[in-house]
Structures are given as structure tokens and as C-alpha cells.
Backbone bond lengths (Angstrom), bond angles and torsions (degrees), N, CA, C in turn:
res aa  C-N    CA-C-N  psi(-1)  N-CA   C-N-CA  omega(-1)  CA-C   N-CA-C  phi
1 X - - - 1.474 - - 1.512 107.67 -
2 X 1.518 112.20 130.71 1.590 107.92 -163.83 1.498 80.02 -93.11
3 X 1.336 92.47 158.61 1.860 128.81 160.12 1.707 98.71 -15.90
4 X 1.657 105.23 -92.95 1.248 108.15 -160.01 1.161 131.82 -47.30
5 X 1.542 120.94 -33.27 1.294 119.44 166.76 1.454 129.93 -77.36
6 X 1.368 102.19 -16.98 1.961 104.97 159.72 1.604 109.42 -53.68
7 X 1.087 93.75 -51.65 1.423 98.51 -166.51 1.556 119.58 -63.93
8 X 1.378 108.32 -27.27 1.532 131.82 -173.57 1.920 110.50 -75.09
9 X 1.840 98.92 -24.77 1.150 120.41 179.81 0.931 122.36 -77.82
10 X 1.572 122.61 -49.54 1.020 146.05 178.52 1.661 120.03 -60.59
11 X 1.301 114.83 -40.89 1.376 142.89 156.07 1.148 95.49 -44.97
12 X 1.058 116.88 -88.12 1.752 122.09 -166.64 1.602 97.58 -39.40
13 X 1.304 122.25 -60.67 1.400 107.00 -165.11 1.375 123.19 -72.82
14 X 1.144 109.46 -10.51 1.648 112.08 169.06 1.528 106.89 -98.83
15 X 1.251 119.42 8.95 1.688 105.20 155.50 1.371 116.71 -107.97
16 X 1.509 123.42 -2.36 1.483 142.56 143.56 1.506 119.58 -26.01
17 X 1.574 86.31 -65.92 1.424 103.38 -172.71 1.490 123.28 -76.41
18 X 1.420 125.85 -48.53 1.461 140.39 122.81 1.972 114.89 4.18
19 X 1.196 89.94 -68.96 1.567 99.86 165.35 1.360 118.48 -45.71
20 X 1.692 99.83 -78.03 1.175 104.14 165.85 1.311 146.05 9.13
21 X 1.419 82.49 -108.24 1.666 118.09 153.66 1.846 116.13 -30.20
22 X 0.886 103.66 -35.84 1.600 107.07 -168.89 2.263 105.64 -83.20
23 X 1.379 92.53 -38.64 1.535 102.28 -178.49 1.375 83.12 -83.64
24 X 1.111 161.93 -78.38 1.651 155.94 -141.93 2.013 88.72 -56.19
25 X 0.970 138.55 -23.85 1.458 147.66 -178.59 1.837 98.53 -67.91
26 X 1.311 96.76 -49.40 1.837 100.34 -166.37 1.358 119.57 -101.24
27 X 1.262 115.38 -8.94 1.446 121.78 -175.56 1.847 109.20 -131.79
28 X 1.443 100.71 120.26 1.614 122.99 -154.32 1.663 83.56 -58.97
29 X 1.494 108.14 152.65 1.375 118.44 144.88 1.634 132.46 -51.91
30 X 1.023 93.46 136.98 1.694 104.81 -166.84 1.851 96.56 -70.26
31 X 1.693 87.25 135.75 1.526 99.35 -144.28 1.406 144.78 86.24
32 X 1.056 92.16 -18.97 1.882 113.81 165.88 0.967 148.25 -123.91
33 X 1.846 94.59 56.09 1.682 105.10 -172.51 1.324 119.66 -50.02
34 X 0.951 114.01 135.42 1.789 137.71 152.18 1.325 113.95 -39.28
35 X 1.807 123.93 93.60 1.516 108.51 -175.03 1.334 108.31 -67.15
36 X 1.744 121.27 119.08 1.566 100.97 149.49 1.320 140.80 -46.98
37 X 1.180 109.09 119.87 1.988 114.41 170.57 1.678 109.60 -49.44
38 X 1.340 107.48 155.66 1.548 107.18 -165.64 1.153 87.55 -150.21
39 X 1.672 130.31 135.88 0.970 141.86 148.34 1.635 130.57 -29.89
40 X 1.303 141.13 88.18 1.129 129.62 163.01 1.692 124.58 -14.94
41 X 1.378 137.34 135.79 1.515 116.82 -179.11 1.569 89.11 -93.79
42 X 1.418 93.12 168.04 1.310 112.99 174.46 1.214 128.45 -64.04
43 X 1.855 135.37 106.85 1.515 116.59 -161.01 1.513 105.98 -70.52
44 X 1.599 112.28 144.27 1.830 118.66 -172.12 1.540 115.84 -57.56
45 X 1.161 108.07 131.83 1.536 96.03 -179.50 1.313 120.78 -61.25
46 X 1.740 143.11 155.71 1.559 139.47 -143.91 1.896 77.72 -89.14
47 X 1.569 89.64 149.84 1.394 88.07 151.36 1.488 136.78 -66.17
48 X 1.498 118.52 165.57 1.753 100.69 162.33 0.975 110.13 -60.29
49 X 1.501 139.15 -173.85 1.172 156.80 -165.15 1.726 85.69 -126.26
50 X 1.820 119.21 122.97 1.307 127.48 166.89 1.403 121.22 -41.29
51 X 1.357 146.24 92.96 1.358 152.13 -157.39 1.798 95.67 -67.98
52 X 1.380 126.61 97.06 1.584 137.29 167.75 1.590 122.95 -36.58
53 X 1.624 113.51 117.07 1.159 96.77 -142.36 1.681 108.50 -86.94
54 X 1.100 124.59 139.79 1.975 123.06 -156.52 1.709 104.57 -31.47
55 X 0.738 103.02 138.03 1.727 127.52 167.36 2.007 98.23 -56.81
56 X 1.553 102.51 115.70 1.478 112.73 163.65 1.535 116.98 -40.77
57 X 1.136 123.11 150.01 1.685 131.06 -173.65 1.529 95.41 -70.22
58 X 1.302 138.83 147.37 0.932 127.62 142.62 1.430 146.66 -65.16
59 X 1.440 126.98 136.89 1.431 127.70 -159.08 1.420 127.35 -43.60
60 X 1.324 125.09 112.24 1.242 98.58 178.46 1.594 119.55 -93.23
61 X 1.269 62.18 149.03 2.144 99.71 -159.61 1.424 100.17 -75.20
62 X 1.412 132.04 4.10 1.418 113.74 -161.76 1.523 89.90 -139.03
63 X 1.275 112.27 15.66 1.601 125.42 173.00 1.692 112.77 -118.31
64 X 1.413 104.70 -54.83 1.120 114.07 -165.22 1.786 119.14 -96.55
65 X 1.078 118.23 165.76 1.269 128.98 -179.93 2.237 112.17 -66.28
66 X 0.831 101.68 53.16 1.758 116.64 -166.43 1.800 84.04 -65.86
67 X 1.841 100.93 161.16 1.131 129.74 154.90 1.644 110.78 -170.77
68 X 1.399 92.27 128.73 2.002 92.95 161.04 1.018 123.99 -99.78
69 X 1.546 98.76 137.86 1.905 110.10 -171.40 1.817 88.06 -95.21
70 X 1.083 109.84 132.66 1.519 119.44 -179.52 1.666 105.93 -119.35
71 X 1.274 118.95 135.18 1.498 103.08 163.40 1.780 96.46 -133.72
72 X 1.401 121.27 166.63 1.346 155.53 -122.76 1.532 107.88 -154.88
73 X 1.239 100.89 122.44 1.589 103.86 152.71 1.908 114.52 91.03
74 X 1.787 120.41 -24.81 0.975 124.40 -169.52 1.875 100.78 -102.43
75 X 1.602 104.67 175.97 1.492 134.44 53.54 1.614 88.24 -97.31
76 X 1.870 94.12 141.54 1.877 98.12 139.64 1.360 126.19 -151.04
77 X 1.016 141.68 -127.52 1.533 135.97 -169.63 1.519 94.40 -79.89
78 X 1.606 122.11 -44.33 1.185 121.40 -165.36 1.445 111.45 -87.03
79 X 1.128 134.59 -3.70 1.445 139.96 148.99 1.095 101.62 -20.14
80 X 1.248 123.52 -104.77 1.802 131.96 -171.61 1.480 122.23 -26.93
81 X 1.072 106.83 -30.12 1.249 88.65 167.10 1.723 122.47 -100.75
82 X 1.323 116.65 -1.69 1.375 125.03 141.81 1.471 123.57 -38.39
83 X 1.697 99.40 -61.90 1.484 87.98 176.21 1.426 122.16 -100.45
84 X 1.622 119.40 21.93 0.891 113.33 138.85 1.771 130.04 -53.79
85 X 1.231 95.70 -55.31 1.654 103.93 -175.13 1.634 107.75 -75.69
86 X 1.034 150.44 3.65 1.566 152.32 143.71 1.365 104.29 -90.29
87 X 1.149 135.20 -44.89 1.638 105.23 176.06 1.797 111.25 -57.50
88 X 1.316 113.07 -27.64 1.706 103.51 -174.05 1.252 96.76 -92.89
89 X 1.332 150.52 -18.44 1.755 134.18 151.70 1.775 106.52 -64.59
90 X 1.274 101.45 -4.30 1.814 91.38 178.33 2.368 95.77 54.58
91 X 1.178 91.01 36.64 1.788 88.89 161.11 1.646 117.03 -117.98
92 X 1.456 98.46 148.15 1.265 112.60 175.97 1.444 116.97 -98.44
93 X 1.561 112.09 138.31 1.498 107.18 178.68 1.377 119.23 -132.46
94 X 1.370 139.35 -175.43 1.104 129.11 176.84 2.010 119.22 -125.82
95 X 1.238 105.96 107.24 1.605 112.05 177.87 1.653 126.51 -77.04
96 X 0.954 81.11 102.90 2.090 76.72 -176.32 1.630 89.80 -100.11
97 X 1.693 101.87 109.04 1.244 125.21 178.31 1.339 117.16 -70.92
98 X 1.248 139.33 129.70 1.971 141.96 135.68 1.660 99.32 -49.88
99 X 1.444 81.52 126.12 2.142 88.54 -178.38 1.538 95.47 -72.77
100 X 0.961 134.22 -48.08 1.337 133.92 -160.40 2.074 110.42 -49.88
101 X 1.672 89.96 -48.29 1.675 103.94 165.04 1.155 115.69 -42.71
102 X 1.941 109.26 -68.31 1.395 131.39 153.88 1.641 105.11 6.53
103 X 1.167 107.22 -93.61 1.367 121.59 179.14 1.503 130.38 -65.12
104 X 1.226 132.11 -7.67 1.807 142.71 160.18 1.650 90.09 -78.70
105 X 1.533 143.27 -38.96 1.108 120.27 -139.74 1.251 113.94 -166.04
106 X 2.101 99.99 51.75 1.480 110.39 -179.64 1.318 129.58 -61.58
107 X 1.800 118.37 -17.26 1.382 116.00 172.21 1.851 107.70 -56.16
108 X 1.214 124.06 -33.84 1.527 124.29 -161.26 1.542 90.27 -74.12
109 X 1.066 108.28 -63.44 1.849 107.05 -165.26 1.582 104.48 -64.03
110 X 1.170 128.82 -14.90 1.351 114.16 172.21 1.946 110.28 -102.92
111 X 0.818 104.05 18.13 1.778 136.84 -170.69 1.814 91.25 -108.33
112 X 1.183 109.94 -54.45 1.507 112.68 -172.37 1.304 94.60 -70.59
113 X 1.393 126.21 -54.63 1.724 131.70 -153.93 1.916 96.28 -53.09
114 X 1.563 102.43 -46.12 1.449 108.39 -153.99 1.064 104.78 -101.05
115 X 1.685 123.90 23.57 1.869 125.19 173.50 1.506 77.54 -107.73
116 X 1.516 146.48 -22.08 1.374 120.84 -174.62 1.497 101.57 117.20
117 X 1.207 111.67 -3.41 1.554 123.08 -163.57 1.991 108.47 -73.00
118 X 1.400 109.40 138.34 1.649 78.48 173.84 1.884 109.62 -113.12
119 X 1.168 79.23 135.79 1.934 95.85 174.28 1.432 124.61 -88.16
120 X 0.843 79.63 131.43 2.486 113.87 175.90 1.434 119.08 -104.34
121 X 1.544 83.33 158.86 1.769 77.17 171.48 1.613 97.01 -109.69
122 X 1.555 92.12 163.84 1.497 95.77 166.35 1.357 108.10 -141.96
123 X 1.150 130.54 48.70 1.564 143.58 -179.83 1.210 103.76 88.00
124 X 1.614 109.70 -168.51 1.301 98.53 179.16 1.726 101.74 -128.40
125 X 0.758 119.15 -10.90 1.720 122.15 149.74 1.361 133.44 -143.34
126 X 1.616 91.17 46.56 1.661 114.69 171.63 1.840 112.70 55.40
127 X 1.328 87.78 46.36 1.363 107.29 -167.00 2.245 103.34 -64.39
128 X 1.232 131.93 -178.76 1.147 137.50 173.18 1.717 104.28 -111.22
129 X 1.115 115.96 80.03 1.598 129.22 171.15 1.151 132.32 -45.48
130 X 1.237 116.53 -26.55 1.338 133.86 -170.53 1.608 105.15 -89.01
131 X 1.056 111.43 -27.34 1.553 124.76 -166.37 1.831 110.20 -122.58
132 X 1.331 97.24 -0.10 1.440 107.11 172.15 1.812 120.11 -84.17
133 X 1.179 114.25 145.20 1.686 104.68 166.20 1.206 126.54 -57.62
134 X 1.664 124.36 177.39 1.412 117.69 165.17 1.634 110.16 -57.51
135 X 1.272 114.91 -56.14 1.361 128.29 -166.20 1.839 84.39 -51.09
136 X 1.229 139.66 -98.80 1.177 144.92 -153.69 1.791 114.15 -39.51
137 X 1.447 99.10 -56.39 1.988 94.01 164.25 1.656 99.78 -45.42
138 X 1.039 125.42 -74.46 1.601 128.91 -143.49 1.725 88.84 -58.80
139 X 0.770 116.76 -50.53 1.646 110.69 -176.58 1.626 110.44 -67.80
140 X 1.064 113.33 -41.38 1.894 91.12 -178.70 1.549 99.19 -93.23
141 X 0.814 129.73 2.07 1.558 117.54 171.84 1.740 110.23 -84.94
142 X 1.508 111.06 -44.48 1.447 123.79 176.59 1.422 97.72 -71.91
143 X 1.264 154.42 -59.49 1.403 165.52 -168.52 2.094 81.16 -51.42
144 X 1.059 126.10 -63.36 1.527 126.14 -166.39 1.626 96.58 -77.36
145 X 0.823 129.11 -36.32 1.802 107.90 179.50 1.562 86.49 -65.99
146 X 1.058 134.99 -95.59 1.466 127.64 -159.90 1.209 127.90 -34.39
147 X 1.348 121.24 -44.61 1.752 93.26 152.46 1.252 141.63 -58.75
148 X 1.613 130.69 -36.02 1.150 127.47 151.48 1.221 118.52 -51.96
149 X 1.472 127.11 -38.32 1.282 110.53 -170.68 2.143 109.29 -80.61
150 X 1.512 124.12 -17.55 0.687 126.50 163.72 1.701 114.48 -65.86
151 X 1.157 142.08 -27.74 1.175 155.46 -122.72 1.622 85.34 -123.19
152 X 1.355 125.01 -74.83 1.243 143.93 -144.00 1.832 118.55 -119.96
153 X 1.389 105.76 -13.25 1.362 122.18 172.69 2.022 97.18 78.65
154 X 0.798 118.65 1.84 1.600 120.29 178.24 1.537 114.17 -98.06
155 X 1.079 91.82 176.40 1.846 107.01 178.66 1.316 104.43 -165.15
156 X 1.403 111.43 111.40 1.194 130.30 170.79 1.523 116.47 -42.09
157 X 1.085 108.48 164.35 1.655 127.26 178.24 1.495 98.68 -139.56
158 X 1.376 143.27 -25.99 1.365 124.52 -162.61 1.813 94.79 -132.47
159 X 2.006 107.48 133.03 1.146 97.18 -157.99 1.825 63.22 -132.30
160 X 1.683 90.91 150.81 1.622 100.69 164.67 1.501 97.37 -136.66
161 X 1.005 114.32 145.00 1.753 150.37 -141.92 1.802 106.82 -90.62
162 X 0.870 118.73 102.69 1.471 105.73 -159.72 2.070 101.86 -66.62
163 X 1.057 113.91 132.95 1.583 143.13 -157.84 1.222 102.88 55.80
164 X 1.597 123.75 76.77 1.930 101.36 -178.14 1.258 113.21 23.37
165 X 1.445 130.01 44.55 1.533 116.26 179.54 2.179 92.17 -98.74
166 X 1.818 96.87 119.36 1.410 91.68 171.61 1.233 108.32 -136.36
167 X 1.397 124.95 177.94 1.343 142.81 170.05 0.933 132.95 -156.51
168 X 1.569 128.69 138.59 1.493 135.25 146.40 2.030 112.30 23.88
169 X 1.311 74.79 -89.65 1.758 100.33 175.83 1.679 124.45 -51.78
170 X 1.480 101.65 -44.96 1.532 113.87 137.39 1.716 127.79 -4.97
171 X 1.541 77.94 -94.21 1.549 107.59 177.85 1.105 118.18 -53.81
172 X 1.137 106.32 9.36 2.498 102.43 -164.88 2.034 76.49 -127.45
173 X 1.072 115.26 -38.54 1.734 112.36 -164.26 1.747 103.01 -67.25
174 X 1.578 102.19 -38.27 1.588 115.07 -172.38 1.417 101.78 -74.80
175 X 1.110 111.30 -44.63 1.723 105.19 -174.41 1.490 120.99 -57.13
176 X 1.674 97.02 -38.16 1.828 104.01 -177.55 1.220 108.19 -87.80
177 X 1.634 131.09 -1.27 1.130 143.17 172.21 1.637 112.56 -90.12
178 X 1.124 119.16 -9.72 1.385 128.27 -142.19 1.627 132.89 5.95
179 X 1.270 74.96 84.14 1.934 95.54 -162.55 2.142 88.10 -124.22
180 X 1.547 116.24 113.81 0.862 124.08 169.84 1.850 117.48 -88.02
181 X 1.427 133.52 118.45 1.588 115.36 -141.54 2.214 87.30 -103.10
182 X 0.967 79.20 148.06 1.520 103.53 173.51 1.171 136.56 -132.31
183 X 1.577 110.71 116.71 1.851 110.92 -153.89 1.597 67.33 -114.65
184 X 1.596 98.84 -152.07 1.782 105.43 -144.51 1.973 94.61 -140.66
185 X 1.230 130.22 163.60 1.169 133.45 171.21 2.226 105.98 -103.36
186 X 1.252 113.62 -28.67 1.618 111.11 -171.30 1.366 107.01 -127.35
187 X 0.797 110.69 126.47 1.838 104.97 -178.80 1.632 99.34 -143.64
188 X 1.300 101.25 118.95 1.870 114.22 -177.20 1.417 110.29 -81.43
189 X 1.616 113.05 5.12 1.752 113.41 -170.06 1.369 109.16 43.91
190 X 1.296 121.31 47.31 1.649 128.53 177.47 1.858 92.53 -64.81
191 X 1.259 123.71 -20.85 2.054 93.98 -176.19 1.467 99.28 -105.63
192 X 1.447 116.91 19.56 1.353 115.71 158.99 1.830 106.03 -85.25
193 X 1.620 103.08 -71.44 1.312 133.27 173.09 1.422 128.25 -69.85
194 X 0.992 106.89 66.86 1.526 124.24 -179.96 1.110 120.82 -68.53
195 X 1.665 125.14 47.05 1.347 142.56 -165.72 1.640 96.91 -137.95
196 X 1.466 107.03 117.57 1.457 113.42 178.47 1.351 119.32 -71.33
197 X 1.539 130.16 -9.88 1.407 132.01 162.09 1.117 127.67 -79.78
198 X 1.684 109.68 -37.14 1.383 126.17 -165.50 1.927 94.89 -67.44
199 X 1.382 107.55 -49.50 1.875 133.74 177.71 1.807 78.17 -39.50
200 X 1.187 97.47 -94.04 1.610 94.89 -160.51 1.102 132.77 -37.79
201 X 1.872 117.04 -38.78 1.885 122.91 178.30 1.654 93.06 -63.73
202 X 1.217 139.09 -13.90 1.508 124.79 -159.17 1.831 99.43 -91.35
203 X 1.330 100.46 -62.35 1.489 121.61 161.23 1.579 118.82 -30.96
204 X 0.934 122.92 -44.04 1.629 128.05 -153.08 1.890 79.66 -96.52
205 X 1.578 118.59 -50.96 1.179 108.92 -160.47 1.473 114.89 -93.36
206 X 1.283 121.42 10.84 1.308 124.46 176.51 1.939 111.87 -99.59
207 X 1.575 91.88 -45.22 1.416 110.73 176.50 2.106 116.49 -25.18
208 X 1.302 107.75 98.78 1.957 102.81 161.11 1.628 91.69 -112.77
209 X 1.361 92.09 -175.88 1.541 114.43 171.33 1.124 103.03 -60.66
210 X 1.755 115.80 143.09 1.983 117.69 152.99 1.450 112.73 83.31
211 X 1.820 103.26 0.02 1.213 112.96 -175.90 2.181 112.44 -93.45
212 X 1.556 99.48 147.17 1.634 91.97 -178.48 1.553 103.75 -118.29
213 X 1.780 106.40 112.71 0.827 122.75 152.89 1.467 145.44 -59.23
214 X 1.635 137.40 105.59 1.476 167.64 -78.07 1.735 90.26 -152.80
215 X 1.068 138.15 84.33 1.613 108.24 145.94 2.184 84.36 -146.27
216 X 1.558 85.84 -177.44 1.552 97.26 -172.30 1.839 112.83 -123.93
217 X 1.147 96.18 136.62 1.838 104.72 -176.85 1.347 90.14 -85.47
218 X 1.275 149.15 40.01 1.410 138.85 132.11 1.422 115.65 -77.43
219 X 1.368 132.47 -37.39 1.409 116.89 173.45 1.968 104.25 -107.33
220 X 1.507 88.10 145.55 1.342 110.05 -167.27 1.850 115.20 -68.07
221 X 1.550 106.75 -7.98 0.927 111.67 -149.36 2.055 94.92 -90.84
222 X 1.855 78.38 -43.07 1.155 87.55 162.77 1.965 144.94 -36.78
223 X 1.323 69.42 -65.01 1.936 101.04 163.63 1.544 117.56 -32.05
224 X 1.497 91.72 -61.08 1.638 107.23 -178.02 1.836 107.21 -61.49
225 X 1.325 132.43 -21.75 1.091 134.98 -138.91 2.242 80.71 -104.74
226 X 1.196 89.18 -1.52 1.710 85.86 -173.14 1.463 125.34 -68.57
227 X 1.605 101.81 -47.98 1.538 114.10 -162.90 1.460 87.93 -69.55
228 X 1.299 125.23 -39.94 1.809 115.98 -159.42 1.687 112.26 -70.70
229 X 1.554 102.95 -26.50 1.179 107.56 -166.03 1.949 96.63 -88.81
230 X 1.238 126.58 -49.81 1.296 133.45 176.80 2.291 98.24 -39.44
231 X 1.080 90.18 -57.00 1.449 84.66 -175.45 1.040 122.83 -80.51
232 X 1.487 137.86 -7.59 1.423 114.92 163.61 1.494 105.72 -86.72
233 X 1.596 123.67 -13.65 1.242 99.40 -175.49 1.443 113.89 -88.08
234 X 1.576 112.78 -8.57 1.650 96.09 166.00 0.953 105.36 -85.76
235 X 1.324 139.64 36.00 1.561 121.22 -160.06 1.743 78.69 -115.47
236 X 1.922 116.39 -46.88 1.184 113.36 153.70 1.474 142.41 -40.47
237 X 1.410 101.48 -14.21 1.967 110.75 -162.94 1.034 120.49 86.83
238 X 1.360 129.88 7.24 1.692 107.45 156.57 1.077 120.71 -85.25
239 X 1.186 113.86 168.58 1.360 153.44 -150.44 1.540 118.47 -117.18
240 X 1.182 134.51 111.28 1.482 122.66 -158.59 1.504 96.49 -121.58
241 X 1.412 90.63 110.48 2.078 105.56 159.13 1.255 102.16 -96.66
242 X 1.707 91.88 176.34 1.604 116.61 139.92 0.937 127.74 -52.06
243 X 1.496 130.43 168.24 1.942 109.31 153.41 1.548 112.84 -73.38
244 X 1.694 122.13 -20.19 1.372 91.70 178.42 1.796 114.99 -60.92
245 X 1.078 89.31 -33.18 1.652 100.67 -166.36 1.621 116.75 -57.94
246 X 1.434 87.39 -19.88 1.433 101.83 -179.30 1.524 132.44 -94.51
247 X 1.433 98.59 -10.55 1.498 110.72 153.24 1.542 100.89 -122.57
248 X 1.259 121.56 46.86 1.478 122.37 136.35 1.581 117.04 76.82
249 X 1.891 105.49 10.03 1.646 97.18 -176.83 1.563 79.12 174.40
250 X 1.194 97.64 -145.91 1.435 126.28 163.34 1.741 139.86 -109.15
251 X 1.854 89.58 96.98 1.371 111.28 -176.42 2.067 116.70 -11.76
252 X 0.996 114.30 143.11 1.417 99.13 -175.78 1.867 115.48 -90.42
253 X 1.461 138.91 151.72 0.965 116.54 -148.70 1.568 110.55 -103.28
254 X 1.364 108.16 145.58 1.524 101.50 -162.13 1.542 111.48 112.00
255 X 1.072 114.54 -44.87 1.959 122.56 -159.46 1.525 89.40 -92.31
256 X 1.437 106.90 151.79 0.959 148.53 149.96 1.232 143.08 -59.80
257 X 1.532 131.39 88.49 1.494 143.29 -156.02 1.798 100.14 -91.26
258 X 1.102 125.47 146.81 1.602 119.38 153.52 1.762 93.64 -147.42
259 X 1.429 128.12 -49.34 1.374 94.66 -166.27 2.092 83.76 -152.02
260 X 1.114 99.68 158.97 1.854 91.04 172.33 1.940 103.09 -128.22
261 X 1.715 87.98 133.41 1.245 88.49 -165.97 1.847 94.08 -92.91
262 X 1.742 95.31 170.79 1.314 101.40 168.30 1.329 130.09 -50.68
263 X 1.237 118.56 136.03 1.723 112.81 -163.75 1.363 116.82 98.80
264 X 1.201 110.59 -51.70 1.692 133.52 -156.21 2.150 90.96 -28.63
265 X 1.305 109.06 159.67 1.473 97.53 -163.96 1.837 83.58 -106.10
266 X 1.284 106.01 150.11 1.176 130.69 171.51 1.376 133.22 -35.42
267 X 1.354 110.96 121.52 2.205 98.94 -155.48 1.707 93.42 -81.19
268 X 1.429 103.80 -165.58 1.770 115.52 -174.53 1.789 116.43 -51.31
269 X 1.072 112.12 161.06 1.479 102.89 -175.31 1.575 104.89 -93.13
């Protein structure tokens, strides 16, 4: 073998290897594919949020056949099923809470806040107001906004007096409190009469327009006396508010509500 072609050989085989070597660099071992990278997709943009469609005007009370169903004295066991039976009439009512309840049984009062219901105070351990001191009103009335308002995120404006008990002194505490007080036009003495028919013949036959109906979701008997009475009176055409709704805004604070007649001129805005 002459010179030149060793050398020519040798060349060649070390640019073989060179080669080689260089593709063994770019191409994975057999068995060891190379994962391709893949683009992430784009995460979907959030939807809007459904825009809530405006809240209906409220009824007017100085047209229509209005009444407020008021109840007294709770939350208690028999609550729930109160607002069981007004959320399926789609009616609104008004609770003038005991703070003390307030506080045993904040799921109910914030249960009331979020059926649409509107909340009161009614002392805070059904105290006698009328006959109470300054010091004693200012404390169970303030003692009852704070549990509801802890309970339910609200604070009442309309306080009714446990037995219509009012006063002078009252009236000067509610005003700087702005707590407008609300006694009632029909009252069936349901925590005398603990008879669910007797509740209803009183109710059905006392009931006019503009009038505020008095019983309490502490007795069960009561409770039951609801669905019968809710349906014959729409069956008549009324119309069931709150009491704000029923004097047309927000009661003024200090004064005295019992029933609003037709016409009656329109309370605060």
C-alpha cells in the first residue's frame, strides 16, 4: 500500500467519525425520544358576571289594597318554617326581633335579611320601654341593633315597643336613634289563643287595606295559621309589604305608625 493512499484513507476515516460524532449530538438515542415542546393553549377568558335584573318599584300603598304581616318576639325553632311558607307565596314580611333571640339564632335573622324580609328591633329582652329609664331604653335598643346587625349585616330603623308600651322619653331616644316605632292595627292574641283556626277567623276578619297585622313566629301554632291566611287574602287582592313599604319609604324617626290609610301622603324617601 503506497504512502498516498494510506493517508487519503485515513483522512476519510477520521472525517467519518467527525461526522459521526457530530449527528450522534442531534439525533436522540434510540429509545429516547426527544419530547417535543408544545405550546400551552390560551386559558378562556372569565365570563362577565350576569348584570341583575333592576329590583320591581315598590307597591303603591296609596293605590292598592296593601297589608303588613308583622311577626314579634322571634328568631326560634319555628321561624323556618315561616319562611319556608313566604318564600313559596313569594311574600314579604316584617320581623321585629328580641336581641337576645338575635344572638342564640343568627342563621334565622340572616335567613330573614336574605328571603327579602325586613328586620326590627324589638328590645333586647322584651323589656317594658315605656316605663323604662333613659339608661335602660338606650341599652336594650343599642344591645338589639348589634346583634342583628352582627347576625345579618343590617341595622334596623323601625323598633316596636314590646306591649305598645310607649313614652314621651321614648319618643326623644327613637328619634336620636332613628328608630321610627311601630304598633299594629289587628292582633288575633295568637300567645293568648294558641288555636290555629281561632288565629286565622280573627285575621281574615279584622284585615282592611293599610292595615299592620300583629302575631308572633314563636308559637308554632301561629305559623301554621299563615299559609291559610296569606291565601285568601290574595285571593281578595291584597298585596303584602313591609311596613316601610307601606308607608311608602322610610317611616320617620320617633313617630308613631299603627295603620296607613288610603291617600295617606308618602313617608321619607
Amino acid at each position: 500500500m503506497d504512502g498516498p493512499n494510506l493517508v487519503r484513507r485515513v483522512a476519510a476515516a477520521v472525517l467519518a467519525v467527525a461526522v459521526f460524532g457530530a449527528l450522534s449530538t442531534l439525533t436522540p438515542a434510540r429509545g429516547q425520544v426527544k419530547p417535543v415542546a408544545r405550546a400551552e393553549p390560551a386559558a378562556p377568558k372569565p365570563k362577565p358576571k350576569p348584570v341583575p335584573p333592576p329590583k320591581p318599584p315598590p307597591p303603591d300603598c296609596a293605590r292598592l289594597r296593601c297589608v303588613a304581616l308583622t311577626f314579634d318576639d322571634g328568631p326560634a325553632a319555628s321561624t323556618a318554617e315561616l319562611l319556608d311558607t313566604l318564600a313559596a307565596r313569594k311574600v314579604r314580611a316584617t320581623f321585629f326581633i328580641v336581641g337576645e333571640n338575635a344572638a342564640k339564632h343568627p342563621d334565622l335573622v340572616r335567613r330573614e335579611h336574605e328571603g327579602g324580609h325586613e328586620i326590627a328591633d324589638h328590645s333586647y329582652t322584651h323589656a317594658d320601654l315605656g316605663r323604662a329609664s333613659e339608661k335602660k331604653i338606650t341599652d336594650e335598643l343599642t344591645r338589639t341593633q348589634e346583634a342583628i346587625r352582627r347576625a345579618s349585616g343590617v341595622v334596623p330603623v323601625l323598633l316596636r315597643p314590646p306591649y305598645g308600651s310607649t313614652s314621651e322619653r321614648l319618643k326623644k331616644i327613637t328619634r336620636r336613634m332613628g328608630l321610627a316605632q311601630v304598633l299594629w292595627t289587628v292582633d288575633p292574641l295568637d300567645w293568648e289563643h294558641r288555636d290555629t283556626a281561632y288565629v286565622e277567623r280573627r285575621v281574615l276578619k279584622a284585615v282592611r287595606p293599610g292595615y299592620i297585622v300583629l302575631m308572633h313566629d314563636i308559637h308554632p301554632t301561629s305559623v301554621k295559621a299563615v299559609p291559610k291566611i296569606i291565601d285568601r287574602l290574595a285571593a281578595e287582592g291584597y298585596v303584602f309589604v313591609t311596613v316601610s313599604e307601606l308607608f311608602g319609604g322610610r317611616p320617620a324617626p320617633g313617630e308613631e305608625y299603627v295603620q296607613r290609610n288610603s291617600g295617606d301622603p308618602q313617608g321619607l324617601p
